[in-house]
C-alpha positions in Angstrom: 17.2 23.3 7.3 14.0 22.8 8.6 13.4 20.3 11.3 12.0 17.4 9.2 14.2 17.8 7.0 16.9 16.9 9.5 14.9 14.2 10.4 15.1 12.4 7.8 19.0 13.3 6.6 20.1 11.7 10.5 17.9 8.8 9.5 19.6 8.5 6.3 22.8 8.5 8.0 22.2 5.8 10.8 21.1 3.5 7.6 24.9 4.0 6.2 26.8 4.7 10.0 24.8 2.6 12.4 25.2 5.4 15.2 25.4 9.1 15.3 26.0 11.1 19.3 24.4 14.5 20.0 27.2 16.1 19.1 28.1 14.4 15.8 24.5 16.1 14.8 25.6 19.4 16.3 28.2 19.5 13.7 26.7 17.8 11.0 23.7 20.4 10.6 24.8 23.7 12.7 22.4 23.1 15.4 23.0 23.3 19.5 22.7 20.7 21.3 19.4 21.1 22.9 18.3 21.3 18.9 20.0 17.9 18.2 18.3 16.5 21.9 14.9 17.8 20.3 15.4 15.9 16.9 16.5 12.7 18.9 13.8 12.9 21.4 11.1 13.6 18.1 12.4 10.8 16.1 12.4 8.2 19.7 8.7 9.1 20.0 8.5 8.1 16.2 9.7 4.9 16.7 12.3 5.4 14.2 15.6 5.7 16.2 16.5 3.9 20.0 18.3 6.2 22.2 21.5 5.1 23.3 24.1 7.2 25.9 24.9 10.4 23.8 23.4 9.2 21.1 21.3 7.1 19.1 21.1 3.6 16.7 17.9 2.6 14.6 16.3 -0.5 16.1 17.7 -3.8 15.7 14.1 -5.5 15.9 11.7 -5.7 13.2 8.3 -5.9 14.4 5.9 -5.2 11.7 4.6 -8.2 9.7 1.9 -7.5 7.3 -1.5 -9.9 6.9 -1.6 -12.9 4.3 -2.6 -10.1 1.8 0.2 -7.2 2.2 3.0 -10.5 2.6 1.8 -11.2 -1.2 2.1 -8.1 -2.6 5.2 -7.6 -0.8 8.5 -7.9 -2.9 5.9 -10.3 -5.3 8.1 -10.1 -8.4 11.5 -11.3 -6.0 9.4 -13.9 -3.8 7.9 -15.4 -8.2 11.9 -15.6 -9.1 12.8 -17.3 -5.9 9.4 -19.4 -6.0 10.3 -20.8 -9.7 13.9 -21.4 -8.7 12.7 -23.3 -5.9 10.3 -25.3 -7.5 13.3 -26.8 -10.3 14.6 -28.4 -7.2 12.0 -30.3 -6.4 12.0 -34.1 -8.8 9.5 -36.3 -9.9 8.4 -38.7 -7.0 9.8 -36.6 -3.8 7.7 -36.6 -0.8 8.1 -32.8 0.2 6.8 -30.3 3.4 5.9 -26.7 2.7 5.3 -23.7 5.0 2.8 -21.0 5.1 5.2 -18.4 3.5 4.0 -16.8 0.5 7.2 -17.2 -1.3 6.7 -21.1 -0.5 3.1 -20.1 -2.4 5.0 -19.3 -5.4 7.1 -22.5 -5.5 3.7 -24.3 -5.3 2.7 -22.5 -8.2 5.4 -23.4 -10.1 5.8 -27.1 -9.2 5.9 -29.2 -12.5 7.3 -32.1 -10.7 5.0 -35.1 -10.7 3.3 -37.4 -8.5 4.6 -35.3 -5.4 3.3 -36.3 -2.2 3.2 -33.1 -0.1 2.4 -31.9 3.4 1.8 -28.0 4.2 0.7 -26.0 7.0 -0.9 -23.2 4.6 -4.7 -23.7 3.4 -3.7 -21.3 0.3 -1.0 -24.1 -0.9 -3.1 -26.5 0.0 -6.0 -25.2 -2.4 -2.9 -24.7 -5.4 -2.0 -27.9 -5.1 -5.3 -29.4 -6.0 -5.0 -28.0 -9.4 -2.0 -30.5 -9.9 -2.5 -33.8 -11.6 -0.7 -36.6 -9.5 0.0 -34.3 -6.3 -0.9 -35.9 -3.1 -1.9 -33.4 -0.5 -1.6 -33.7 3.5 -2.6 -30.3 4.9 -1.7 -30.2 8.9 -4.5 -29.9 11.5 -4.5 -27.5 14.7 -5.8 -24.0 14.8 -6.9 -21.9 12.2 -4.5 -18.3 11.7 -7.2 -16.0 9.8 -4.3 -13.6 9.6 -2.0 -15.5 7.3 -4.1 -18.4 6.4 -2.5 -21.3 8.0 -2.9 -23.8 10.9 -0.2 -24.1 14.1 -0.5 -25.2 17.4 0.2 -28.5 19.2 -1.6 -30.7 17.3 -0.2 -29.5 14.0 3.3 -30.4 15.6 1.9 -33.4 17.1 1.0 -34.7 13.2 4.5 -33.5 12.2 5.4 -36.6 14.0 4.1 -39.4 12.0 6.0 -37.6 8.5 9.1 -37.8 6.9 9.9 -36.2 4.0 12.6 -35.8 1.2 12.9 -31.9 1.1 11.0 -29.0 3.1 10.7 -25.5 1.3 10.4 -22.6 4.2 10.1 -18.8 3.9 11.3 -16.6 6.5 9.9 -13.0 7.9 14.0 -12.1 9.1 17.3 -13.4 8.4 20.7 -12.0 10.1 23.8 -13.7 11.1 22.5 -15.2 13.8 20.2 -17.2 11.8 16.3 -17.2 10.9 13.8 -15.4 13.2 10.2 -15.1 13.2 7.6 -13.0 15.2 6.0 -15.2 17.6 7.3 -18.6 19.4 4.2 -20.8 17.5 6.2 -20.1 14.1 9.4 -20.6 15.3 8.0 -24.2 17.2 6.3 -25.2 14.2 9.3 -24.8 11.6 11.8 -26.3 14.0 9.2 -29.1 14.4 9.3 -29.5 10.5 13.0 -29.1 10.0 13.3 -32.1 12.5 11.2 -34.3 9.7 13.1 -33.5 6.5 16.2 -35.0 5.2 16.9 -31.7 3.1 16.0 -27.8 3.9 15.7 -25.5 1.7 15.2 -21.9 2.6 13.5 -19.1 0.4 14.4 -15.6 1.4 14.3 -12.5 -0.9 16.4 -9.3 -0.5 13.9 -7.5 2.0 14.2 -10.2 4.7 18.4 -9.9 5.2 19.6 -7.8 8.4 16.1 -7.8 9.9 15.6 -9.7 13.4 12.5 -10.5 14.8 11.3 -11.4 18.1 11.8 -15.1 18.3 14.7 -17.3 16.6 13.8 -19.9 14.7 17.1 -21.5 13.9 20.7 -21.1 12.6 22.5 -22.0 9.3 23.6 -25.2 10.8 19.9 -26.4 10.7 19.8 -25.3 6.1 20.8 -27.6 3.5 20.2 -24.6 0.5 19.3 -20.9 0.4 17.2 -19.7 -2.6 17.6 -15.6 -2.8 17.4 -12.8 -5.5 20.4 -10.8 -4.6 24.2 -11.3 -3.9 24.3 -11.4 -0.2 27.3 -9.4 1.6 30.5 -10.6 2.4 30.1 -10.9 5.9 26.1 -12.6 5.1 28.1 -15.3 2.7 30.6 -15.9 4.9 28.8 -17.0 7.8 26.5 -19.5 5.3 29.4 -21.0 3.9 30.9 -21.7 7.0 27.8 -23.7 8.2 28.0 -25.8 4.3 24.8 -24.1 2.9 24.4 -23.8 -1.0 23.9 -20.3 -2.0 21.5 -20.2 -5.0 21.0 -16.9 -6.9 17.0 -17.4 -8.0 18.4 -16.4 -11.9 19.7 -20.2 -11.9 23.6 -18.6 -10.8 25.8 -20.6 -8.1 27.0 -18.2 -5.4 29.0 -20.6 -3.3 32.2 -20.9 -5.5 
């Protein structure tokens, strides 16, 4: 077997195992052990594995998030199931907050809900929303991201203040048992800010997002009302959300929480 070839069957196995030692890949492939040191040191220098004592464990930190763009290509059919799901929950008449995530975009697109008063963060909602008859539109002030087309900063928290609203829809870039996380503290301040200004949260997440954690936590379960997703989540994933009273909704319109 040729080198790259092991490569990628010990990456394989971490997905499924979680660790593998020197010695484990040794036996595994027929190599020695400065062979298996080689393949650990190659794939380290890769990025792709973290080096642990005699052995080694894929990173636990995701740190690649795509521009505005690549986010909306990203998982678009999941993030259009979610975003329709979401938008059913929203009634005639609520006064409603949305993020800058692109599945949030997708709820926006799908709002049929009248004479909706709304306050966003993202310039691209925003501009949807003015397509909608009887859609009031507050967009937040504060500095202008280019990279995902939406404002933060302290003045966009600082306007946060003088709203309250019925329900706010939120996307997130990683979600783990530990709760939401997102890669940079001006996120994480500015979703916190807007959790503390809604009476009901409602969190949009497809399958891609579960079991990756980012730099900076945002918040956990106990701070969600209702989580809209495309897939059954795992045991241990369900578990945890029920435990902290969140509704599981499956984006096809099925109940998970039963």
């Amino acid at each position: 077997m040729f080198q790259e070839e092991r490569l990628i069957s010990i990456i394989e196995y971490l997905k499924s195992n979680k660790r593998i030692t020197v010695d484990l890949i040794c036996e595994l492939y027929d190599v020695s052990r400065d062979t298996a040191r080689r393949d650990m040191v190659k794939l380290e220098e890769q990025g792709r594995i973290v080096r642990t004592r005699g052995g080694a464990i894929l990173p636990t930190l995701y740190k690649e998030v795509g521009n505005y763009e690549q986010r909306l290509q990203a998982e678009s059919s999941s993030k259009l199931t979610i975003g329709k799901t979401a938008a059913g929950l929203i009634q005639d008449g609520d006064y409603i907050m949305m993020d800058a995530s692109t599945t949030v975009l997708h709820a926006a697109t799908a709002l049929s809900s009248k004479h909706n008063v709304v306050v966003t963060s993202s310039i691209e909602i925003a501009a949807i929303l003015t397509r909608k008859d009887e859609t009031t539109i507050h967009i937040l002030g504060g500095v202008l991201d280019s990279k995902h087309h939406s404002v933060y900063g302290a003045k966009a928290i600082e306007m946060l203040n003088d709203y309250h609203v019925d329900k706010l829809l939120i996307g997130t870039c990683g979600i783990t048992e530990e709760g939401l996380s997102a890669p940079n503290e001006e996120d994480s301040y500015l979703v916190r800010a807007m959790i503390q200004h809604a009476d009901q949260v409602i969190v949009l997440a497809d399958h891609s997002k579960f079991g990756k954690r980012l730099f900076h936590r945002v918040v956990g379960f106990e701070s969600i009302d209702i989580l809209v997703t495309d897939q059954a989540l795992s045991p241990e994933m369900k578990e945890k959300l029920l435990a902290s009273e969140v509704e599981i909704v499956l984006a096809e319109g099925d109940d998970l929480d039963d």
